[in-house]
ChimeraX commands (.cxc) that place a marker at each C-alpha (Angstrom):
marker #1 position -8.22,7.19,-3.06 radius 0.5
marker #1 position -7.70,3.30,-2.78 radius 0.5
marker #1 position -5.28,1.43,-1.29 radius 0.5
marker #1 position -4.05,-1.82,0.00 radius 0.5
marker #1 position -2.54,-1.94,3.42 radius 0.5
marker #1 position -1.72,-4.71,6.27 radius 0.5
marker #1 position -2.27,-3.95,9.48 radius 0.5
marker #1 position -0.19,-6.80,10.67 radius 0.5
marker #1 position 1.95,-9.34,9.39 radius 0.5
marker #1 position -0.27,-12.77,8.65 radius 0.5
marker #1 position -0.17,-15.86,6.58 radius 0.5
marker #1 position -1.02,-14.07,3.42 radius 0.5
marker #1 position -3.87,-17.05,3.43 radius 0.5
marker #1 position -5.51,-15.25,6.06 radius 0.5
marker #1 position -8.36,-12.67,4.68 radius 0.5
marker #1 position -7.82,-9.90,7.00 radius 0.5
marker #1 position -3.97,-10.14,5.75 radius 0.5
marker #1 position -4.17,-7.59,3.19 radius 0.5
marker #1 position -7.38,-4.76,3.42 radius 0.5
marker #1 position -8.58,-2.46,0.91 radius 0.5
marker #1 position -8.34,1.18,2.75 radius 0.5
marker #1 position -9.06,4.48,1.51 radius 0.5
marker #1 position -6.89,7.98,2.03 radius 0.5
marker #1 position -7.22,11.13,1.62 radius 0.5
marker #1 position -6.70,12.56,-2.02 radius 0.5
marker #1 position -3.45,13.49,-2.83 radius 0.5
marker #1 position -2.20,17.16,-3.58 radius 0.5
marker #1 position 0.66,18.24,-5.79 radius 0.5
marker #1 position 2.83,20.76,-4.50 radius 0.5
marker #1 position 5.20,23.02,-5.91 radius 0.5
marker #1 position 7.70,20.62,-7.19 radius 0.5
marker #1 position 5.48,17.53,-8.26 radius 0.5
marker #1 position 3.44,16.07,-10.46 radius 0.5
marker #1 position 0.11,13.81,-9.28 radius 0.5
marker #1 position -0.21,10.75,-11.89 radius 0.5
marker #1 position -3.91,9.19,-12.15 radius 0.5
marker #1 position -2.90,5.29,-11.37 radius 0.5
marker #1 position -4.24,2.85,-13.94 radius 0.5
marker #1 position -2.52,-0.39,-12.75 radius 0.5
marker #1 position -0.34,-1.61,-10.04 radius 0.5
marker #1 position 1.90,-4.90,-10.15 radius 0.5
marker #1 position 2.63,-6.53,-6.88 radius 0.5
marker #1 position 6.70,-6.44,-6.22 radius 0.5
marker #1 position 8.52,-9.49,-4.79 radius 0.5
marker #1 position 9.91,-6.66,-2.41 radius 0.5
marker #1 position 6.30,-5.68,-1.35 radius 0.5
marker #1 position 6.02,-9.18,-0.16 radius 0.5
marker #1 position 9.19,-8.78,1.80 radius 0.5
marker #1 position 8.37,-6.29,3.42 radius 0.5
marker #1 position 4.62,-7.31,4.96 radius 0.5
marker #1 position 6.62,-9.94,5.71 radius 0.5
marker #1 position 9.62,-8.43,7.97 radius 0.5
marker #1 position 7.98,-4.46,8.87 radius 0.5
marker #1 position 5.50,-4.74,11.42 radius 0.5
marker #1 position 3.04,-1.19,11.30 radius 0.5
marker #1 position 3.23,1.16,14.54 radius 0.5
marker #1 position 0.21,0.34,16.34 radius 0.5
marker #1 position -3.15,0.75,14.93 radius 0.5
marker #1 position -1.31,2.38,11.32 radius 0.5
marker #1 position -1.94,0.94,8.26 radius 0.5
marker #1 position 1.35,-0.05,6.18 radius 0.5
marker #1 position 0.23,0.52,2.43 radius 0.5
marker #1 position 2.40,-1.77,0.16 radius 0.5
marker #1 position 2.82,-1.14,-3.70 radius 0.5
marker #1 position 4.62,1.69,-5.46 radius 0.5
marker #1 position 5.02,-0.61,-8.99 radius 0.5
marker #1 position 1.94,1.88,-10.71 radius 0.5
marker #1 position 1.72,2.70,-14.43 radius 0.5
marker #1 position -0.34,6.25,-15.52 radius 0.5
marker link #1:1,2 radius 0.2
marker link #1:2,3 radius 0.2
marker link #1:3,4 radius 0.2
marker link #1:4,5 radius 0.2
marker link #1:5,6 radius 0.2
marker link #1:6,7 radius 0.2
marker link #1:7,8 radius 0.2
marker link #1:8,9 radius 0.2
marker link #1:9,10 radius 0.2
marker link #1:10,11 radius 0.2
marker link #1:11,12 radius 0.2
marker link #1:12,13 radius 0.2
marker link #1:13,14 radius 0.2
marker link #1:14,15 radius 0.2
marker link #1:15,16 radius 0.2
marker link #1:16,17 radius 0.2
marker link #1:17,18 radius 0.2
marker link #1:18,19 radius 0.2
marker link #1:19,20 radius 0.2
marker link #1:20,21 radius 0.2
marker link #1:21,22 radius 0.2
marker link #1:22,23 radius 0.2
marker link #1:23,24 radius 0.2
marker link #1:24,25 radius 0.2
marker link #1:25,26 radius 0.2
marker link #1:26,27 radius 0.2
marker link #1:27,28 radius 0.2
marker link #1:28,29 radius 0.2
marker link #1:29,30 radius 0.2
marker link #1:30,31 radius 0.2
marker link #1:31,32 radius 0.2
marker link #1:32,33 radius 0.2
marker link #1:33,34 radius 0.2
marker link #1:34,35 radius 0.2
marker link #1:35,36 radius 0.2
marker link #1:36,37 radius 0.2
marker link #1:37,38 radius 0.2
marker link #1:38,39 radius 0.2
marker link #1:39,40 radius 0.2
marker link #1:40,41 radius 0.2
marker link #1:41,42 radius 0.2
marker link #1:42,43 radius 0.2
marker link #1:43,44 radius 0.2
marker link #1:44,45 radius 0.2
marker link #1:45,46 radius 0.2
marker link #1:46,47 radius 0.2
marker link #1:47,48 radius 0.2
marker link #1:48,49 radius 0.2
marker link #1:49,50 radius 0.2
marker link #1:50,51 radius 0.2
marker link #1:51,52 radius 0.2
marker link #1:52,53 radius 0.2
marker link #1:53,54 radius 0.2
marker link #1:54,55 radius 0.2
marker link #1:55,56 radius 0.2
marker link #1:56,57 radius 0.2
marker link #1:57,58 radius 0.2
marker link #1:58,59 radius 0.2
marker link #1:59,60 radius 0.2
marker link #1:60,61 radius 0.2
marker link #1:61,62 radius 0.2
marker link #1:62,63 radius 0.2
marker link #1:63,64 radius 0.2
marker link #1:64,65 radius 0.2
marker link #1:65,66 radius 0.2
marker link #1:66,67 radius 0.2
marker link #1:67,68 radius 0.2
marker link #1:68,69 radius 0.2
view
């Protein structure tokens, strides 16, 4: 699946700032219910949080959990 992730936190003017990834399909368990994403909004707390939360090293932090189904 896609994603957007930072690998570190950079002027969001720089084009390596935020990077299209892609993960491993998701699975529903037991208990949950897997939604097919149609749109995403981008958060002011997203922003915040590239901002403050540097990524362990090497990890991709994927922002975004605004999504509509």
């Amino acid at each position: 699946m896609k994603a957007i992730a930072y690998y570190q936190s950079l002027p969001i003017s720089d084009v390596k700032s935020l990077q299209d990834i892609e993960l491993p399909e998701p699975t529903a368990g037991d208990r949950d219910l897997l939604v097919e994403v149609k749109a995403i909004s981008v958060n002011p707390v997203d922003t915040k949080i590239r901002q403050n939360v540097q990524p362990e090293d090497g990890a991709g932090k994927v922002l975004g959990w605004d999504v509509a189904g």
